[in-house]
Structures are given as C-alpha cells and as structure tokens.
C-alpha positions, 0 to 999 in steps of 0.5 A, a space after each residue: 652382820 649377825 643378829 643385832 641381840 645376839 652382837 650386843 650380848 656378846 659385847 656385855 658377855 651375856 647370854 640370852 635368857 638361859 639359866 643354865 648357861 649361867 648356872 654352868 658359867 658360861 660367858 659369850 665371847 664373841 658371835 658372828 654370822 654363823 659363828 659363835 664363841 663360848 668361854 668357860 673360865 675354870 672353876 671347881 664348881 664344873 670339875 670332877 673328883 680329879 679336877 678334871 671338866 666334867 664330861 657333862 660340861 663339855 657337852 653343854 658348851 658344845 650344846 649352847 655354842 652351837 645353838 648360838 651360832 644356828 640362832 646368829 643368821 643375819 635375820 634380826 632378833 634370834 629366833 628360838 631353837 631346839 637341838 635335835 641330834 647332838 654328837 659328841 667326841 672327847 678328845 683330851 682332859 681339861 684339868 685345871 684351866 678354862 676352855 673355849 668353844 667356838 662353833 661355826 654352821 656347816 648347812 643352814 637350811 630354812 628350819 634345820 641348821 648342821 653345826 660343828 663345835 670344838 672345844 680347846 683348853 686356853 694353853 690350846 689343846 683340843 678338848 672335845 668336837 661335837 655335830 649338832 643339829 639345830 631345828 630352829 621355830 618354836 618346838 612342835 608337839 609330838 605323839 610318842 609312838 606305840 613303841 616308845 620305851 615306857 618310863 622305867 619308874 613310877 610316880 611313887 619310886 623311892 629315891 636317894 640322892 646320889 653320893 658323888 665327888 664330882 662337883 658338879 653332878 653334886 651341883 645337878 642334884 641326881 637322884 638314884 631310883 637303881 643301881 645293878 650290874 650294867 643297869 642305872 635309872 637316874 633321875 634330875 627334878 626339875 629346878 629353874 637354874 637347870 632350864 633354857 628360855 622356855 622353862 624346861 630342862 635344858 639339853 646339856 642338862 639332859 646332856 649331864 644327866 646321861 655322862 653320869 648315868 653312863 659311866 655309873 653303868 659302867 663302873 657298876 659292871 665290876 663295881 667302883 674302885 677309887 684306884 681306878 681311872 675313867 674317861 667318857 670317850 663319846 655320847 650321842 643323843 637325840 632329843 624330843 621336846 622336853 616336857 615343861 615343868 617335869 622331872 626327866 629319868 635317864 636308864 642307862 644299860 650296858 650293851 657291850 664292853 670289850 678290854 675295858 670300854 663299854 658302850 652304855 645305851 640310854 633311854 630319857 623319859 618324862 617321869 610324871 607324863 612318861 613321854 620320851 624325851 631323847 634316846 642315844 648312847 655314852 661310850 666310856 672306858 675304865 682303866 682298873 689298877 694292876 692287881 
C-alpha cells in the first residue's frame, strides 16, 4: 500500500498543506504507490483570454501531480520534497473543459525519484507530458556560485501591475519592472495562496511566472496584435530552493525566433537576496494575422 496520509486524502479529495494547490483548484483523485491522479475541473479562474487553460496551469498540475506520486513510496507519512528539473511538452489546447493528470515514477532512487506525467482533457485529448525530477528531504541550503547571474532589478525598481486578459495571470498579481524588444523582467510578491507547505513560492507558481514572462518576450519582438494567435509549445526549468518569504523576479530574453517560433531564455532570482532561484527556457510560437 502507498502512503496512508496521502490514500486518506485522496479519499476526501484534499490535498496535503499546499496553498497553491488550492489556489489553482486542484482535487486529488486517487494516489497509489508510485502513482498519482490530479483533476482540474474547468473554471474561468485558470483560463486565458480564449478560454484556453493557461500554460502556466498546466505546468502546476504536471508539478504537483508529479511531486505526489514521488511522495507516495509505501514508507508511511509522505515525506517532503523539492522539484529539481521540470520538463515540460504542450501538446493541445484545453478549451472549456476540465483536465486531468495522472503521474507515475519511472526511477526511485533513495533522495532523487524521475517522474513522467500526462495531462488529458476529460472528452480524452492529450493536453500536455512533462518529466520530473523529484529530490525528496528537507531542502538543503545552497551558496550561488561566482557566476551566478545577478539580480536584473534593485530593491528600489518601480513596478507596474501587468495589464493581462488572461484570468489568471490577473490572479497571480505579476508586477512588470521591463518590457523591450525580445526583453522582460517580471516580478511575483510573494502572498500566502501562491506557497507550498514550507511557506515559499510554490514552483508551478514559479512555473506561471515564466510561461508569462516568455510569451511576453516573445510578443514584444514585433509588438502585440490581438489579431494574432499564440500557444507555449515547451518549458524547461531547473530549480534551486526557493527563498522564504521573498518575492522572486523572472528575466526572460529572446535567444533566437525562426518562421515564428521563438526560443526565450529565462533566469529567476530572489529580488531582495538576489539568489538564484531556477534557470531554463519557454518556446513558444506566435501565429500573426495575414496582412
């Protein structure tokens, strides 16, 4: 049998103490040794301007699914864990209908568990696959070293909030410090409903932070036209430990685009301790309307 605490709150569809799970809307649908299912009913709340899921969402659920079925090993209580390496493949849109994500551990080691999780609309159409790894233990401190990108703002930037139709990146609150052709810096304060169980920003916050990040890059290359269609075809990330209780800032530039794809480098840091927080890349690809 899997984790007693975790059978029993999937029973009552509850999650462990994760605010942002909840935030979000996710419910536990069932976990099994090594195994776990994550539903997410549709709701405006995690929709882009199309009613599209937001990209962002879909790389929180493929986060926490997988995370749960690394904590599910038939060894008692679940013990803690931090997503180290997420890899991220959007397959189709979800428009208007709930999703699910059912993970299952490919390699458990004795602190570092290797996940694969698919996410399919409820009428059945792949959403999204992603590859986790999974280092379970209390996070250790880490030194950056002396090459460790800088934090891209100061304590004293000013910041606008960023005016989106997407529903939930309204929701996250993303500040803008810049915007310039192939160039962002967002920023994400820091609030209690966007933490794991530990109190600090959750990755697949972190996650959201950067598929806005990215696709603003992107767009400000040539400039938004609401004519135009956009889709987040990959992310991938690798995190340090998350520093508690500080905002973190995402830079987010345009390394290349090619017939309308555009692969965006992104660099998070802590905003007041300017200490790395994950490093990775978005594709994404922008379709323009027909002149």
């Amino acid at each position: 049998m899997g984790s007693p605490t975790l059978h029993a709150m999937a029973d009552r569809h509850a999650f462990p103490p994760c605010p942002y799970a909840r935030f979000v809307g996710m419910e536990i649908a069932r976990v099994g040794d090594d195994y776990a299912c994550v539903r997410l009913p549709r709701s405006d709340d995690t929709a882009n301007r199309n009613g599209s899921l937001h990209g962002g969402v879909t790389a929180s659920l493929l986060d926490v699914a997988g995370m749960l079925a690394a904590q599910s090993a038939p060894a008692g209580t679940a013990p803690p864990g931090s997503t180290i390496d997420l890899a991220v493949h959007y397959l189709a849109p979800a428009i208007d209908e709930g999703v699910v994500a059912e993970s299952h551990v490919t390699r458990r080691g004795r602190e570092i568990v290797f996940v694969e999780t698919r996410v399919a609309s409820d009428a059945g159409t792949p959403i999204a696959r992603g590859v986790g790894v999974v280092r379970l233990g209390v996070p250790a401190e880490s030194d950056p070293p002396p090459s460790a990108p800088p934090c891209p703002i100061g304590p004293e930037t000013p910041l606008v909030p960023r005016q989106s139709g997407s529903a939930f990146t309204a929701r996250l609150g993303v500040f803008m410090a810049t915007v310039a052709p192939g160039h962002t810096v967002f920023v994400l304060p820091i609030r209690p409903e966007l933490c794991d169980a530990g109190g600090r920003l959750h990755e697949g916050a972190l996650a959201a932070l950067v598929d806005s990040a990215g696709g603003a890059a992107a767009w400000s290359v040539h400039g938004w036209d609401p004519r135009g269609r956009a889709a987040t075809i990959g992310m991938h990330l690798c995190f340090d430990r998350t520093p508690d209780d500080e905002d973190v800032v995402v830079e987010a530039r345009t390394t290349w685009r090619a017939a309308g794809v555009f692969l965006n480098t992104v660099t998070l840091t802590g905003r007041r301790s300017g200490r790395a927080v994950a490093t990775g890349s978005v594709t994404y690809r922008i379709v323009r309307p027909e002149p």
